[in-house]
N, C-alpha and C positions, 0 to 999 in steps of 0.2 A: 313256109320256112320260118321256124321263131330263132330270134335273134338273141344270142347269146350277151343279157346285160350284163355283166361282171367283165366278158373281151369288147365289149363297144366303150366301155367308160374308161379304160385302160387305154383304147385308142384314140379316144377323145384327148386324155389326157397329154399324149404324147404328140399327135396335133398342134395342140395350141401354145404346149412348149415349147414345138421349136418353130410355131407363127413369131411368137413372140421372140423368141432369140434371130430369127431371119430380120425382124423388122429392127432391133437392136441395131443388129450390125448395121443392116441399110442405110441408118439415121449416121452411126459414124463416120460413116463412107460418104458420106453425104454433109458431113460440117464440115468445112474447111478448115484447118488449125491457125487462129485466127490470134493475132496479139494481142489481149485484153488490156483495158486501159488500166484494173488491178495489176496487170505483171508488170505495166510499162511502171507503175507507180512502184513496182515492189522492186525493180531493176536498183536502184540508187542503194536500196536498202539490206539487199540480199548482197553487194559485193563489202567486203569489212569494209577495207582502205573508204571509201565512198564515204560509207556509212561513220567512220569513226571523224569525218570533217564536217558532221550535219551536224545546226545545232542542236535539233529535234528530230524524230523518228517522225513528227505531225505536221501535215503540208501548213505555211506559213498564209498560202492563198493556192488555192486552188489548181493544181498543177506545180507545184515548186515548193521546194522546201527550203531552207536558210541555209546557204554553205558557211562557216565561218574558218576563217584563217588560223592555219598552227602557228601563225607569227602573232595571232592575238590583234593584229594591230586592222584587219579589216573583214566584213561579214557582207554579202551580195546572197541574191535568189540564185536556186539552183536547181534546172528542171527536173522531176522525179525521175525522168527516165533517162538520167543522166550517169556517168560509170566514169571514176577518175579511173589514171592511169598510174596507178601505185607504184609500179615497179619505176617509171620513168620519174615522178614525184623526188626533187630538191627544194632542200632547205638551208639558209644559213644564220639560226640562232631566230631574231626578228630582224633582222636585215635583209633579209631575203627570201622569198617563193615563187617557185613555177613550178608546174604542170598542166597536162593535156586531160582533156575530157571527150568522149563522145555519150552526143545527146541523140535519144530517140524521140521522139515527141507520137502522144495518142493517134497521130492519124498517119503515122509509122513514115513521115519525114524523116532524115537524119541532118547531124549538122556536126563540126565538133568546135571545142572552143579549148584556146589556147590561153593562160592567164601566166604574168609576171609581174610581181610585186618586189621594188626597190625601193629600200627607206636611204639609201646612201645617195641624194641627188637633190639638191637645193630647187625649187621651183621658181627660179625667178626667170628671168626670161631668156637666160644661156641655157637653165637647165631644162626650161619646154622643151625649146627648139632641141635638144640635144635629143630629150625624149620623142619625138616626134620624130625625127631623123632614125632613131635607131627602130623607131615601131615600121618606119619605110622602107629603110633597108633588110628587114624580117621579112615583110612583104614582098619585096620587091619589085616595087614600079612607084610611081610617083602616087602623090594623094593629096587633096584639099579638103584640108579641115574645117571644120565645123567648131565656133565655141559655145559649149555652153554651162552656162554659170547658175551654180546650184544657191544653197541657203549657206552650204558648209563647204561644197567642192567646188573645183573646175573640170571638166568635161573636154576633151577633142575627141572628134569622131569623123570618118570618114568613110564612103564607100569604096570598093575596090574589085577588079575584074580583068581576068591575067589575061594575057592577050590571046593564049590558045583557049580560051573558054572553060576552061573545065575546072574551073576554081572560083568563085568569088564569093564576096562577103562586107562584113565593116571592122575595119581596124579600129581603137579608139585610147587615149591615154587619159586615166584621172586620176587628179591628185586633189588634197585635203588644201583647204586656202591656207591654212594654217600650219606652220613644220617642214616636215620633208619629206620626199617620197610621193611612189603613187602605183597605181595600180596598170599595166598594160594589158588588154583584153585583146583575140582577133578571133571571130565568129566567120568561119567560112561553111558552104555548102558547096558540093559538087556533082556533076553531072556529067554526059557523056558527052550531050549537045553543047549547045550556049544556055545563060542563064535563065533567058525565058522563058523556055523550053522544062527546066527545075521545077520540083514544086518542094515547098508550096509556092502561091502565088507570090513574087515579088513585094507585095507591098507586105503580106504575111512574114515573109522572111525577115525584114525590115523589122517590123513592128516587137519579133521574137526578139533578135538583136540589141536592141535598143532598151527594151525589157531589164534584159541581164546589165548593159552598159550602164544604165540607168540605174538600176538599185544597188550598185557600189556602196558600203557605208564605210567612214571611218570611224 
């Protein structure tokens, strides 16, 4: 029996196109849609609002870009995979800002952070304790601060952890040594369990925190 070349290379061909389109597919079905650390980075950037409070589109250090203040008056790190809450975003002149953020971070933790900046509050020692008071009563439950003293600012910061579990984080207030005013920060994380139970790890979660509390500038 001779074999017809011109119908064998036809069906070769048809063959291996659809080997190759089955094994396409297969591959697809087969990668998981996975959060790339380019999209987490591209999240801050691809929402406007976000985007129009960076001071650069170019991470400042590795994971974080510079947020800086529409009051002009303060600039802190701001994680790429971070997304303000525009619509909820208040302002008054430079006297005043707040808004909400939630953060995704590359190993697809979340967190969100809460920021309020008042320049109408003297910083001496009624107007600490005032501010510390009203960063507890945000919270709600009690808190033991921590101080600590920069080159240019003052620092309070505290841990905190609700009693049903499914909330904690660090509260923390900083102000400039010099002037008035300051910045209120509260970085919480949440979970179904208790805190330990969360990820990331506790001292991780800490450390992110602390991050952001810490690179405050006036």
């Amino acid at each position: 029996m001779r074999l017809n070349l011109k119908r064998f290379t036809a069906l070769l061909i048809v063959t291996l196109s659809l080997t190759a389109c089955q094994s396409v597919n297969e591959q697809e079905e087969t990668q998981p849609e996975a959060t790339t650390e380019e999209q987490i980075k591209a999240r801050a950037l691809q929402d406007e609002f976000t985007r129009s409070m960076l001071k650069s589109a170019q991470e400042t250090e590795k994971g974080y870009y510079t947020l800086e203040s529409k009051t002009g008056v303060y600039e802190m790190l701001f994680p790429t995979g971070g997304e303000i809450d525009g619509i909820g975003y208040t302002r008054d002149g430079d006297n005043g800002e707040s808004f909400l953020v939630g953060l995704l971070y590359d190993d697809k933790a979340e967190a969100q952070l809460s920021i309020q900046y008042t320049k109408n509050l003297l910083n001496d020692e009624t107007g600490i304790e005032y501010a510390k008071e009203f960063l507890t009563n945000n919270i709600g439950e009690e808190m033991k601060f921590d101080r600590i003293d920069g080159k240019e600012k003052v620092t309070y910061v505290a841990p905190f952890t609700k009693k049903n579990g499914v909330l904690y984080g660090y509260g923390a207030y900083i102000h400039p040594k010099e002037g008035w005013g300051g910045v209120e920060i509260i970085y919480t994380g949440s979970c179904m369990d208790n805190p330990k139970s969360c990820g990331p790890e506790e001292e991780e979660f800490k450390k992110r925190a602390y991050k952001l509390i810490s690179s405050v500038k006036f």
